[in-house]
MARTI-489277 format. One record per residue: z, x, y of N, C-alpha, C in turn; residue in three letters. Coordinates in steps of 0.2 Angstrom, whole numbers, plus 5000, padded with zeros to 4 digits. Layout:
BEGIN
ZXYZXYZXYALA/...
//
This chain:
BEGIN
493452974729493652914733493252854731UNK/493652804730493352744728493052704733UNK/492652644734492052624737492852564743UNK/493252554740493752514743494252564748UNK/494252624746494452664749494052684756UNK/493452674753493052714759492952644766UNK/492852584763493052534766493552524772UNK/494152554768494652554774494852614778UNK/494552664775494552724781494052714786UNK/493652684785493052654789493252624794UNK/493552554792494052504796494552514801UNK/495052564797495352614802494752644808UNK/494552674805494052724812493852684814UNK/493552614814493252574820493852544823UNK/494552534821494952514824495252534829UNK/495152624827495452654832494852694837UNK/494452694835493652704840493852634845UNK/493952584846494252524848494652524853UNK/495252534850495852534855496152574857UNK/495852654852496252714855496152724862UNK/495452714867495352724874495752684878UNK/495952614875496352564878496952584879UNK/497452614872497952634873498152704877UNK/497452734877497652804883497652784890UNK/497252744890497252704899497652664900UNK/498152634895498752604896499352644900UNK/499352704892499952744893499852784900UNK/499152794902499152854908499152804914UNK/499152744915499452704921500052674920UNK/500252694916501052674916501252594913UNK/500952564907500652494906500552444912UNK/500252474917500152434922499652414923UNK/499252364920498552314918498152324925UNK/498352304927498252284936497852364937UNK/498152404936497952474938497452514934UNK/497252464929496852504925496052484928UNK/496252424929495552384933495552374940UNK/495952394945495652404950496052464954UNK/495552504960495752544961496252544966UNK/496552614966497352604969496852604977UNK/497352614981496952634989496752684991UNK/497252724987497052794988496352824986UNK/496152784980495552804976494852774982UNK/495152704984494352674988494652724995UNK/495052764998495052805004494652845004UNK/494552894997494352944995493452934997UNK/493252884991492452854991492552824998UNK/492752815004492652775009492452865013UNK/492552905013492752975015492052995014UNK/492052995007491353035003490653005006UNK/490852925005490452915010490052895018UNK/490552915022490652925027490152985027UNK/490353035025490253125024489353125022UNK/489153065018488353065016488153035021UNK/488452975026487952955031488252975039UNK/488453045040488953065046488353055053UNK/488252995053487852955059488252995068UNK/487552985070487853015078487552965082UNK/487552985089486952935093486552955093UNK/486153035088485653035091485053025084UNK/485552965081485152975074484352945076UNK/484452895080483952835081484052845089UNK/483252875090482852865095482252825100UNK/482252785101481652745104481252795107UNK/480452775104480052795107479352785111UNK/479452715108479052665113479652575111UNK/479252555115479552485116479052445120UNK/479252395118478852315122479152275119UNK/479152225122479552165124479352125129UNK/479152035125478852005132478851925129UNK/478551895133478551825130478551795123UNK/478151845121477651845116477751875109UNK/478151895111478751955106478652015107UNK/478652075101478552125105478552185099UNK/478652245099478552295093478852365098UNK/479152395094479752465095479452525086UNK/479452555092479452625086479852675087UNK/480352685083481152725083481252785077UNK/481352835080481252895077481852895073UNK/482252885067482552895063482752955061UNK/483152995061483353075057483853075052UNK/483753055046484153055039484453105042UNK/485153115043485853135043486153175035UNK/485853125031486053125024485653215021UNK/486153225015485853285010485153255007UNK/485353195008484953155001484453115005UNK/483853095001483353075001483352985003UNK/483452945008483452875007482752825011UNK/482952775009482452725006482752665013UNK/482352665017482652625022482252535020UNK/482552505018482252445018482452385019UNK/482652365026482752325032482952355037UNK/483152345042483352335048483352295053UNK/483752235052483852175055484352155061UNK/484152105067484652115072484352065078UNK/484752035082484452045089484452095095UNK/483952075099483852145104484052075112UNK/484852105113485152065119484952085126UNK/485052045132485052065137485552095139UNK/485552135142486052225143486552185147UNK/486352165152486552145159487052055156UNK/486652005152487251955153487351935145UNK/487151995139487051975132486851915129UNK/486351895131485951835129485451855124UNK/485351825120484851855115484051825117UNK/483751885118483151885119482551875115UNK/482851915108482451935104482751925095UNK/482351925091482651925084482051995083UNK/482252055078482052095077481952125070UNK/481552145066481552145059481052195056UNK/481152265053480852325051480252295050UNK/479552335052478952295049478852325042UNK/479352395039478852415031479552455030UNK/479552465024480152505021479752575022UNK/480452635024480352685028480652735022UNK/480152805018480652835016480552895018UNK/481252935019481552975024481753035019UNK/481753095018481753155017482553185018UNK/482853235015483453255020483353285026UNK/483753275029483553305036482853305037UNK/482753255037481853265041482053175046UNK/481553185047481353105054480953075051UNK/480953015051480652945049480452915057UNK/479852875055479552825060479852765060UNK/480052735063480152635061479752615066UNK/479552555063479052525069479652445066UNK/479652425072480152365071479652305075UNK/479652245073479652185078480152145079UNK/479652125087480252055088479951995088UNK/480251955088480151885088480751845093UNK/480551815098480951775104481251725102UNK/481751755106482151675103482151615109UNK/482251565106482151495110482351505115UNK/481951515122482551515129482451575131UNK/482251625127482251685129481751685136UNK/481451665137480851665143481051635149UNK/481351575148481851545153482551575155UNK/482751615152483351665154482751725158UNK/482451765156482151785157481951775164UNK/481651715167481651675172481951695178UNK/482551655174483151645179483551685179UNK/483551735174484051785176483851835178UNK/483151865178482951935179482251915182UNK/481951865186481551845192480851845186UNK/480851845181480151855177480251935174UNK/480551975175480552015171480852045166UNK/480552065162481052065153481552115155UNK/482052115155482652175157482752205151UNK/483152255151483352325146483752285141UNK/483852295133484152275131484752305124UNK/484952285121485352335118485352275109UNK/485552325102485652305097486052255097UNK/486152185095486952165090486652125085UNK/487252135081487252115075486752145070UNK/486752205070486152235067486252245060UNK/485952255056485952265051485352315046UNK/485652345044485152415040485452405033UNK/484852405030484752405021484452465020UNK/484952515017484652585015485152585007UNK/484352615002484452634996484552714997UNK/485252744995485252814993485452824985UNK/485452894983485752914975485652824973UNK/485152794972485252704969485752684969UNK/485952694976486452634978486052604984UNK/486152534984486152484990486852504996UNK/486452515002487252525004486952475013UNK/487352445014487352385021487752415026UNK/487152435035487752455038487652425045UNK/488152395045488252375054488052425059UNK/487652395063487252425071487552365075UNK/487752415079488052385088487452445092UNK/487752385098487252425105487752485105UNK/487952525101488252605106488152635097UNK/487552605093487152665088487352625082UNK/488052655078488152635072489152595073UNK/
//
């Protein structure tokens, strides 16, 4: 085989090392471009499922176990139980902590330390707040000087699992 030969058998293979995967993902979504790049609905229902199934959150994921709340701000320690098979990496937990009774926000709330949590095992948080403007004068006026019960909104949890980022909305009734 001559040096010119071996040239374009070569040429050939890189051509078709190339475009041969292009042309099977063509032909198996029917030339429809659109399909090869993004997924149908069916595909993100699937992964929307799977992972539901890795974080199958209840109320009793997250427990308080102490608390305080004052003018001043305040610090909570919440029992966490990784629900998950898998091993995650909690690092944030962000939110206000409202007045139960007329939803005022009283507090702004923020993880003190990233938390890592085993499968099925229980994690500590130790959370702070920080008051919000007004919080003392509702406080006040609404509950005669006393800090009243309060509930999550707007909450937000940053947990790394399998090396994914994954962001999950907290309401006052858990997840």
């Amino acid at each position: 085989m001559s040096e010119r030969s071996l040239q374009l058998v070569l040429r050939l293979v890189a051509i078709f090392l190339y475009l041969g995967p292009l042309l099977v993902a063509f032909s198996v979504h029917k030339g429809n471009i659109l399909a090869m790049v993004v997924p149908s609905r069916e595909q993100l229902d699937r992964v929307g499922q799977k992972m539901e199934d890795l974080l199958n959150f209840s109320e009793n994921v997250m427990q308080k176990e102490s608390y305080r709340l004052n003018e001043n701000g305040g610090e909570a320690v919440v029992r966490f139980a990784n629900p998950s098979p898998y091993p995650i990496l909690l690092e944030n937990f962000t939110g206000y902590s409202v007045c139960k009774e007329h939803g005022y926000p009283l507090a702004w709330f923020q993880l003190k330390e990233k938390v890592k949590i085993g499968p099925g095992e229980n994690g500590r948080l130790e959370i702070l707040f920080y008051p919000t403007p007004g919080a003392s004068f509702h406080v006040l006026l609404g509950h005669l000087g006393f800090w009243p019960e309060t509930e999550v909104e707007n909450g937000l949890m940053e947990i790394e699992m399998l090396r994914a980022k994954i962001k999950i909305r907290v309401n006052q009734h858990g997840t």
